[in-house]
N, C-alpha and C positions, 0 to 999 in steps of 0.2 A: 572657691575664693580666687580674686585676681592673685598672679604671680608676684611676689615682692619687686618691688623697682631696685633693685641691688645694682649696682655695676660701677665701676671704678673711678667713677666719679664722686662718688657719693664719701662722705667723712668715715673713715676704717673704724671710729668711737661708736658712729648710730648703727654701722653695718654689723658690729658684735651685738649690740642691743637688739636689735632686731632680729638675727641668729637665735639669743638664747631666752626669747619671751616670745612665745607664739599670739596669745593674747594680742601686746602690746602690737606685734608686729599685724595683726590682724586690724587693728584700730589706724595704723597710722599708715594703710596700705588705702582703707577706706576714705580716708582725709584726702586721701594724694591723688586720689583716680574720680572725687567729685569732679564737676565740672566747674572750671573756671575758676577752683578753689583759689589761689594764690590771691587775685586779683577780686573776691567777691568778701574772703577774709581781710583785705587789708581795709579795702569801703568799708567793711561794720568797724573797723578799728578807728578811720577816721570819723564814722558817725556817732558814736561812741564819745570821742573827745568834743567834738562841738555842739552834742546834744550838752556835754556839760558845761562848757563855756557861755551856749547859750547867748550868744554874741548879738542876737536883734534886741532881746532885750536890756544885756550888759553892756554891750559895747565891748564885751573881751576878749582876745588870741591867747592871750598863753596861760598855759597849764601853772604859775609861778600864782597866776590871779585869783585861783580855788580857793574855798575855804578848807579845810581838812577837814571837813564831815564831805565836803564834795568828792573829794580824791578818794574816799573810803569809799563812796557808791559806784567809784571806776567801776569797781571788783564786777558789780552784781550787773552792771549794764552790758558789758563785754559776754559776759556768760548769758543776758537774756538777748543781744542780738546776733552772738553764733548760734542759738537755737532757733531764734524763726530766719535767719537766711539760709541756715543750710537743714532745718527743719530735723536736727536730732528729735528723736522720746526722750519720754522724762525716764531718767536711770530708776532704780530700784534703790537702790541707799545713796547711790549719787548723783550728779545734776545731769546726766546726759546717761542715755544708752547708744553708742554707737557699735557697728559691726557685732550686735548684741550683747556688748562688753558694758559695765556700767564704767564711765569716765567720770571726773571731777572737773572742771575748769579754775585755772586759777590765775588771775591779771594780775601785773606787778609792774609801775612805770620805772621803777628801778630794777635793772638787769639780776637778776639773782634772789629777788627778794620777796618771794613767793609764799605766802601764809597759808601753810597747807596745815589741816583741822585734823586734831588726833584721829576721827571715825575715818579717816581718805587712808592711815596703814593699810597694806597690803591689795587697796585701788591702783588703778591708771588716773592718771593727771594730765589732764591736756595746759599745759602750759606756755602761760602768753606774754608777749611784751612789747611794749610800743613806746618810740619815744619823740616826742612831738619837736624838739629841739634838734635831733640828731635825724628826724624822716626817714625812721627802720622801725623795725617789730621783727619777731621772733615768734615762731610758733613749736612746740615742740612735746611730746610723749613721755611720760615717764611714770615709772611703779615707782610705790612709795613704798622703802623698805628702812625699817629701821637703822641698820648698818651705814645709811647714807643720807640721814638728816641730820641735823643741829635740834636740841631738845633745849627750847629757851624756855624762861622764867617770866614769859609776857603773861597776861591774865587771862587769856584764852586758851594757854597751850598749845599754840600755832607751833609748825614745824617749818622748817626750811633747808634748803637742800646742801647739801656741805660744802663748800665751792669745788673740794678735790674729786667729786663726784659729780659732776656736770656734765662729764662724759658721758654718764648714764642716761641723758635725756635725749631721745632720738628725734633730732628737727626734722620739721617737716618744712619750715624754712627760716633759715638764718639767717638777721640781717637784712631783710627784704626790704624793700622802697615803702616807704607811706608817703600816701598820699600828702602834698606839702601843703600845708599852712602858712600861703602867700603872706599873709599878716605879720606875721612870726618872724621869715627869712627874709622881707623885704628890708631896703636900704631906711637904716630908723628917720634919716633926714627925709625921704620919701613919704616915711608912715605918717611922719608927725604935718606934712604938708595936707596931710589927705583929712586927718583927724580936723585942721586946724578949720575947715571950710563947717560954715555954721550950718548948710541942709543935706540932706540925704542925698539930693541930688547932685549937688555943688562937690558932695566925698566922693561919691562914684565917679563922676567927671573927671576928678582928679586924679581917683586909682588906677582908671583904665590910659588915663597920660603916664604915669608915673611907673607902671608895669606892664611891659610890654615884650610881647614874644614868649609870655610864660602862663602857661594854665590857671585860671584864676575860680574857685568854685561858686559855687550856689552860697555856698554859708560866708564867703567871704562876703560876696555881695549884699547879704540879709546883713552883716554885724557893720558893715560899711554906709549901708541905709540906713539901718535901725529905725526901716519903717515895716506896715503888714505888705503895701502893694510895691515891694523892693524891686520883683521880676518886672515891672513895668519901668520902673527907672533908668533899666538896660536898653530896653524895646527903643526902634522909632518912635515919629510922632511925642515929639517935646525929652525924650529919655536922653540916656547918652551918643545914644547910635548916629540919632538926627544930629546933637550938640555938637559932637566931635567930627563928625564926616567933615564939617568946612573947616577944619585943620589937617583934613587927608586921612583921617583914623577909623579903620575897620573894627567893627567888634565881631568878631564869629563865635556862634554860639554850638550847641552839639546839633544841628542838623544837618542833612547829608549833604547839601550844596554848602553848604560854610565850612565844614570838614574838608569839601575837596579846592576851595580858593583856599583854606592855611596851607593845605599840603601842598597846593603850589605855587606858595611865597617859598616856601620852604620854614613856615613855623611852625608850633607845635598844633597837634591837629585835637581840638576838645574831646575830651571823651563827655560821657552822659554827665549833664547838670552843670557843665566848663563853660569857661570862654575863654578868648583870646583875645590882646587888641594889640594892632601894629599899624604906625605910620605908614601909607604909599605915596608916593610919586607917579608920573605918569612917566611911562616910557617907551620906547620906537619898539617895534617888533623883532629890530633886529640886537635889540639889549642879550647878553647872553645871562645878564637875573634872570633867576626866579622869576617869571612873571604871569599874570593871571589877568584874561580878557573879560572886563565887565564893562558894563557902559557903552559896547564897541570899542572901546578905546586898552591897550596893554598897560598894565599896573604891577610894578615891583616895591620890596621894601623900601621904605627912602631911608638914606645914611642921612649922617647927623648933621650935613651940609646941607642938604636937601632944606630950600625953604617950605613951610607949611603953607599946602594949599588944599582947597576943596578936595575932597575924593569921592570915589564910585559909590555907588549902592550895593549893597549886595544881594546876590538872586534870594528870590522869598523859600520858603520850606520846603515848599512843593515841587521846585525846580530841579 
């Protein structure tokens, strides 16, 4: 077995739990030394939420717009897409067998409030939480022992963990970034400008003016079209790219020559399914901006003085 990740960084609460549960500490050793876990956990978490929003067909961003039989199937979406990303077996009495341990999963959009099922005594509970409002999640280990749950009078005899006892759940990451839900955190007088344009195309136009310099996904773009051919409404040739270029506006998406013109404006650089859009200007080579040579010609952010003019193209995929 890999060596525990102990060291003095780590919270003195998980470093006892993990000390005196070889088990658990075997499970959450397993979690920590996948690859790329942090950041492949937090995507199922945001895909998870907008599979249930479901925004091409709603038109929805926030989690307040659920029905409550929707918010109940959080639970079971969350537990079936950390199993095919990080491809657990199916446990033996529980939903997962990691590090040959059977584990339970259990998702809760409110912190602490986790419906753990009489048959999970004396299991491991990998326990989750994510919250689309505040863009963190939580992930964390914990046995479930009698001594340290609340024994409510709901109709299923769910359990919950007793708040003075939270100590006992050994994170595996507290607090973490989620992925943001542009829709969500954007300026409401911005959202409502965007909503108010009657085509698909006309909303997108508007969102990539109106949000700029900040990571914008794939699902924003589908619940912002609320059409099937949404990823064409980005593209050149009539979409936004072509629309907006003669106001000076870049849209970079996640390919490697568009990753490397954001990184040198100096904006955020797309990760897989992103974009990005930001106003340029044309500027002298000897600007000390950020700037990025396309067209033969040098191209930096424009400031908010900057009049709007024609901009570059951007190099194609393959570039």
């Amino acid at each position: 077995m890999l060596p525990i990740d102990i060291d003095a960084a780590m919270n003195v609460a998980t470093q006892a739990v993990l000390l005196d549960d070889p088990e658990l500490a075997a499970v959450w050793n397993h979690l920590r030394h996948v690859n790329s876990a942090e950041s492949r956990f937090a995507r199922a978490l945001r895909d998870t939420i907008d599979q249930l929003l479901n925004g091409e067909d709603t038109g929805r961003y926030d989690w307040k717009s659920l029905y409550k039989t929707e918010k109940t199937h959080a639970g079971t979406l969350v537990e079936i897409k950390l199993q095919r990303e990080f491809k657990f077996d199916d446990g033996v009495d529980m939903d997962y067998r990691i590090a040959g341990i059977d584990v339970d999963c259990k998702y809760s959009q409110q912190f602490g409030a986790w419906m753990i099922p009489p048959e999970a005594r004396g299991h491991l509970c990998l326990l989750v939480w994510a919250n689309d409002e505040q863009s963190r999640w939580s992930a964390g280990v914990f046995r479930v022992r009698d001594e340290w749950l609340n024994f409510g009078s709901n109709r299923d005899l769910k359990l919950t963990v007793k708040a003075q006892y939270r100590d006992k759940i050994a994170w595996l990451w507290r607090d973490a970034e989620l992925p943001e839900n542009t829709l969500l955190h954007m300026d409401p007088g911005d959202r409502a400008a965007v909503f108010l344009q009657r085509s698909g195309q006309a909303r997108l136009n508007e969102l990539f003016r109106r949000v700029q310099n900040r990571r914008i996904s794939r699902n924003v773009i589908r619940t912002v079209a609320q059409q099937k051919d949404y990823m064409k409404r980005v593209r050149g040739n009539g979409g936004s790219r072509s629309a907006l270029r003669k106001e000076g506006f870049l849209i970079m998406g996640d390919y490697e020559s568009h990753r490397r013109v954001a990184a040198g404006l100096g904006v955020p650089v797309p990760l897989e399914g992103e974009f990005v859009s930001t106003r340029v200007t044309e500027v002298g080579p000897q600007d000390t901006r950020g700037a990025v040579l396309l067209d033969g010609r040098f191209w930096a952010r424009a400031r908010a003085a900057d009049a709007p003019a024609p901009g570059p193209s951007l190099p194609s995929h393959t570039e």
